[in-house]
N, C-alpha and C positions, 0 to 999 in steps of 0.2 A: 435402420440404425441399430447396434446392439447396445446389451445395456450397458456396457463398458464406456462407448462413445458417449451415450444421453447421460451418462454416471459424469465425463470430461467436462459435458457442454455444459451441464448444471452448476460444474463448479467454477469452470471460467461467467459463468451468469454470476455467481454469486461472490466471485472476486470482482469484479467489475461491480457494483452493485457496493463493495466495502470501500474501493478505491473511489468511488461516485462519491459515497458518505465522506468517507476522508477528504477529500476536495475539495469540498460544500464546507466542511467544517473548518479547514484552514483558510477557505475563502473568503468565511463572515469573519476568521479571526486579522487578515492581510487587510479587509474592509476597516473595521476598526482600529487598525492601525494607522491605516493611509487617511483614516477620522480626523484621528489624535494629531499627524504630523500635520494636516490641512489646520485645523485650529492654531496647531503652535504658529505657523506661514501667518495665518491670519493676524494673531497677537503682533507676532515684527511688523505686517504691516499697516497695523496701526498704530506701533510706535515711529516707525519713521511718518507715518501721516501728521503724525503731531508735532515729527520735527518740521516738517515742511509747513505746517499749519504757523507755526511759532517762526521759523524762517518768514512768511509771508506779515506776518505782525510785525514781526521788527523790519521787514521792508517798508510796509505801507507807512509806519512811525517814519523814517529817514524820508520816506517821501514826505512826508508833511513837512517836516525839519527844513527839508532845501527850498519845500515851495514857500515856504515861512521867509525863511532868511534870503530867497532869491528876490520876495516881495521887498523886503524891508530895503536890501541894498537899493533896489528899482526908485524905492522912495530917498534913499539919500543921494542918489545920484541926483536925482530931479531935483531934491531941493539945493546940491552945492551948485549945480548950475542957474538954479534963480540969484543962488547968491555969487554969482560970478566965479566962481570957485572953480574953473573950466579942469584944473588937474585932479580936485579930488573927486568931480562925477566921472572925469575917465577912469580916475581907479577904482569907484565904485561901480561902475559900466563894466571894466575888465571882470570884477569880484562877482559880478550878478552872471558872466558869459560863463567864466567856472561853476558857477552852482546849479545852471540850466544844464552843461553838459554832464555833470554828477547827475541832475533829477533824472537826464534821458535815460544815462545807462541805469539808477536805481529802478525808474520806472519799469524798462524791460526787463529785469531781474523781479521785480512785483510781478509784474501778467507770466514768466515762466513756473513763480511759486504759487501764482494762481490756479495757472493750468494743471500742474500737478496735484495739487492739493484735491481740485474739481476729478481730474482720472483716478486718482486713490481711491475717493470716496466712492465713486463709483464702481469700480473694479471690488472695494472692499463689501462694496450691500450687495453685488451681485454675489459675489463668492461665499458672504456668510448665506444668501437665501439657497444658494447650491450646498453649501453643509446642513442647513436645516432638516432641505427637503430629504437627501442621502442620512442623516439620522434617521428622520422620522421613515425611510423605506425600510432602514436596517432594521429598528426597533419591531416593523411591521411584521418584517421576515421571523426575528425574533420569536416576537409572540406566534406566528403560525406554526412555526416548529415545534414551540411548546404546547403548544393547543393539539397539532398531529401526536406528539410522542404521547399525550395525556388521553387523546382517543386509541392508539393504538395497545395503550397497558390496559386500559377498560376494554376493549376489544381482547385483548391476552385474557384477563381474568375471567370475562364473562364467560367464553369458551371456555376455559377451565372449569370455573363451576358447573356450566353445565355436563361439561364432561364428567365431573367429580359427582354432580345428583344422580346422573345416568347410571355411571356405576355403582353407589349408593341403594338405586331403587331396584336395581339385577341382585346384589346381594341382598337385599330385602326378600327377593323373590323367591331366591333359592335356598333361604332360610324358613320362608311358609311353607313351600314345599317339602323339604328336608323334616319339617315337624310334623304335616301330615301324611308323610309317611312312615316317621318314626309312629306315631298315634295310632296307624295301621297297624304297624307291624306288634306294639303291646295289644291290640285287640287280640289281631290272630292270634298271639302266645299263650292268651287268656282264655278264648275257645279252646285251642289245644289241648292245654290243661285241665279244664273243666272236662273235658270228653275222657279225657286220660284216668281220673281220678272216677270217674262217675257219677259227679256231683249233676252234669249234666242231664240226665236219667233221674237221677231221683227229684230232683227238681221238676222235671214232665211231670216223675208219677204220681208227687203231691199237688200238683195243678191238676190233674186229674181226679183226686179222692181214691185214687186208689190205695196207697200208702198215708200213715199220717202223719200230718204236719204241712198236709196239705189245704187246700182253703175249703173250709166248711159252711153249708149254709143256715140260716138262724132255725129252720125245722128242725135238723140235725144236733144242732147243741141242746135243743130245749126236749129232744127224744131222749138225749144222754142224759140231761140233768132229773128229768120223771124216771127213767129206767132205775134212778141208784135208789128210789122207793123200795 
């Protein structure tokens, strides 16, 4: 493969790789979104829950109502017929057959606001324990992303620094170097010199006694100082 080609493949890697992060990124954001409109779904349907809840209230009251007043008629019937009253327990008889056929059909409009009410509810805990759990994954996600991004800049820095001591302790190095050669080089300038001038030489010949001002021993000074008798 030349390097032109591995130069291509590196970049379509690392386009794909951008477009990867891009995707992931509008995905938790499409996530959170489809969150938010699942809660609002949720709210409606537990305001219609409540109207069915409340439809079911005022049904079961009207059921009471007809079985109320179907009783009562039941009992005026009975009693116009003890009292011979043969027409007005037929009319109380017809009045009770009206409020039996009202309790039927109330009745089964109760067990349908029943039914409903009963699938809401359930439908409704089901579907908030599915929003829960989908938060509490997203949040998870959440936090591990932040947790990667916060080991990955500590992973950046650390490598850095150590990059930065590394080169740090080379220049270090080639600053001790640098000086013990400059250190050399005033030595040699200073031998040079010396040899140049002759100070070199005279220094031997007074370490010698040959010349003076060279170092003397105590027999020597104390011959000099009786000599001046």
């Amino acid at each position: 493969m030349s390097v032109w080609s591995k130069i291509v493949t590196a970049m379509r890697g690392g386009a794909t790789e951008v477009g990867e992060a891009i995707v992931d990124n509008q995905a938790l954001r499409i996530l959170d979104q489809e969150i938010r409109d699942a809660g609002e779904e949720l709210k409606k349907a537990e305001q219609s829950l409540t109207s069915v809840m409340a439809k079911r209230k005022m049904s079961a009251s009207k059921v009471a109502e007809l079985e109320k007043s179907a009783t009562e008629y039941e009992n005026h019937a009975r009693s116009s017929a003890e009292k011979g009253d043969s027409d007005l327990a037929l009319e109380c008889a017809t009045k009770v057959g009206q409020l039996r056929a009202d309790l039927d059909a109330e009745q089964q409009y109760l067990a349908t606001f029943k039914q409903s009410e009963s699938t809401l509810k359930a439908n409704i805990d089901k579907a908030k324990k599915s929003l829960k759990q989908m938060k509490q994954k997203v949040d998870h996600i959440k936090a591990t992303e932040a947790v990667n991004k916060a080991q990955a800049a500590c992973s950046s820095r650390h490598t850095g620094a150590n990059s930065k001591m590394k080169t740090a302790l080379e220049s270090m190095e080639r600053i001790e170097k640098r000086q013990v050669e400059q250190q050399a080089t005033f030595e040699a300038a200073e031998e040079l010199a010396n040899a140049e001038s002759g100070s070199d030489l005279d220094e031997k010949l007074k370490s010698a006694g040959i010349v003076s001002g060279g170092t003397s021993s105590a027999e020597d000074e104390l011959a000099r100082i009786l000599g001046k008798k």
